[in-house]
C-alpha positions, 0 to 999 in steps of 0.5 A: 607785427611779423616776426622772423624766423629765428626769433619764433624758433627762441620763444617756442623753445622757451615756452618748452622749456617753461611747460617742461619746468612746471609739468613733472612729466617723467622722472627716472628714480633709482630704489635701493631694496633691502634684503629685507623689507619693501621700499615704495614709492608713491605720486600724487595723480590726477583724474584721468591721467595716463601712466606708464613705468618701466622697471628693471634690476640693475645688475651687480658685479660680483658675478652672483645671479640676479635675485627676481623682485615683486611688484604691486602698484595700488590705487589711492582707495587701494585697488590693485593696478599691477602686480607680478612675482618673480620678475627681473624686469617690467612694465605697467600703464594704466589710465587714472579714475581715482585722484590721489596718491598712487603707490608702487611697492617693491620687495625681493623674493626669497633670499638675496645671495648677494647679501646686500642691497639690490638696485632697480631702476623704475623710469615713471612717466606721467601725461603727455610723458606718457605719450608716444610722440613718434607714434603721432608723428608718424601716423599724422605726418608731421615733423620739425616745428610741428611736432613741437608745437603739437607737444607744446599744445599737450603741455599747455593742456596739460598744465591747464588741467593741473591748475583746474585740479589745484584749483579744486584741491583749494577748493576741498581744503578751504571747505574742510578747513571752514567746517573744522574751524566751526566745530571747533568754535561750537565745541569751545561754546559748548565747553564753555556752557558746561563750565558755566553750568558746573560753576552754578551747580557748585554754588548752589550746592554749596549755599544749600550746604551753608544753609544746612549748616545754618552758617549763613 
């Protein structure tokens, strides 16, 4: 079947905007720091996934010098991935080797002459978010429709991958939760044969003491 031009172009943009909905690729968050206190934001990420994020401090109006912030992105078993002191602005980007949650920290240094809260920007790219399509383009020379289906072609993998990792994820869960329902089930049986026996040492104890008694 030969499908014309304009109606290719509707279904590769509506495969786009359907990769796009179900991958979170990028997502730009505004923090509000406290004078005092950390303010941390965390994403749960796959294996070898790539990640990059840019922050900045959102300057006032109040004419008073921007205070410099810290920064500490940690892994899920806490290893440490960034951390930079007395910043206005950075950057940080690594390669994932640990699935779970990933966790960036932020906090002001020293006192805050503003007296109040400080904004900062953090743009968090994730995947194919994270890739640098004009790099591609030009070293590969493609532009237009090609390009597109080369990100359509990222978005796919991308969104295969995340059903394989959910899938395991599943898989993890469904594990934990046959062995706790069987711990469960034995600890009922056990409480159960210890009621048992308590029941029948009573009795016993007793008749002993009705014997003795000579009651019955």
């Amino acid at each position: 079947m030969k499908m014309n031009g304009s109606g290719f172009v509707l279904r590769l943009l509506f495969l786009l905007c359907i990769s796009h909905l179900l991958i979170p690729i990028s997502q730009a968050i505004w923090l509000n720091l406290p004078a005092t206190g950390t303010k941390c934001v965390s994403e749960e990420i796959q294996n070898h996934v790539v990640v990059l994020a840019d922050y900045v401090i959102i300057p006032d109006d109040h004419g008073h010098p921007s205070p410099t912030i810290s920064v500490k992105v940690t892994s899920p078993y806490g290893n440490n991935l960034h951390h930079k002191e007395n910043v206005t602005h950075g950057q940080f980007a690594f390669t994932t080797n640990e699935a779970g949650n990933y966790l960036a920290c932020f906090w002001i240094d020293g006192h805050n002459q503003g007296g109040g809260d400080l904004s900062v920007n953090l743009d968090w790219k994730t995947g194919i978010g994270a890739k640098d399509w004009e790099s591609v383009a030009r070293k590969e020379k493609i532009e237009g429709v090609e390009l597109e289906l080369r990100k359509l072609e990222g978005a796919v993998e991308a969104i295969h991958e995340n059903l394989l990792y959910l899938k395991g994820r599943e898989a993890e869960m469904r594990t934990v939760s046959e062995k706790t329902n069987s711990r469960v089930a034995w600890y009922s049986i056990m409480s159960l044969g210890v009621c048992i026996a308590v029941s029948v040492l009573q009795l016993w104890h007793l008749k002993r003491f009705f014997l003795k008694k000579k009651l019955i």
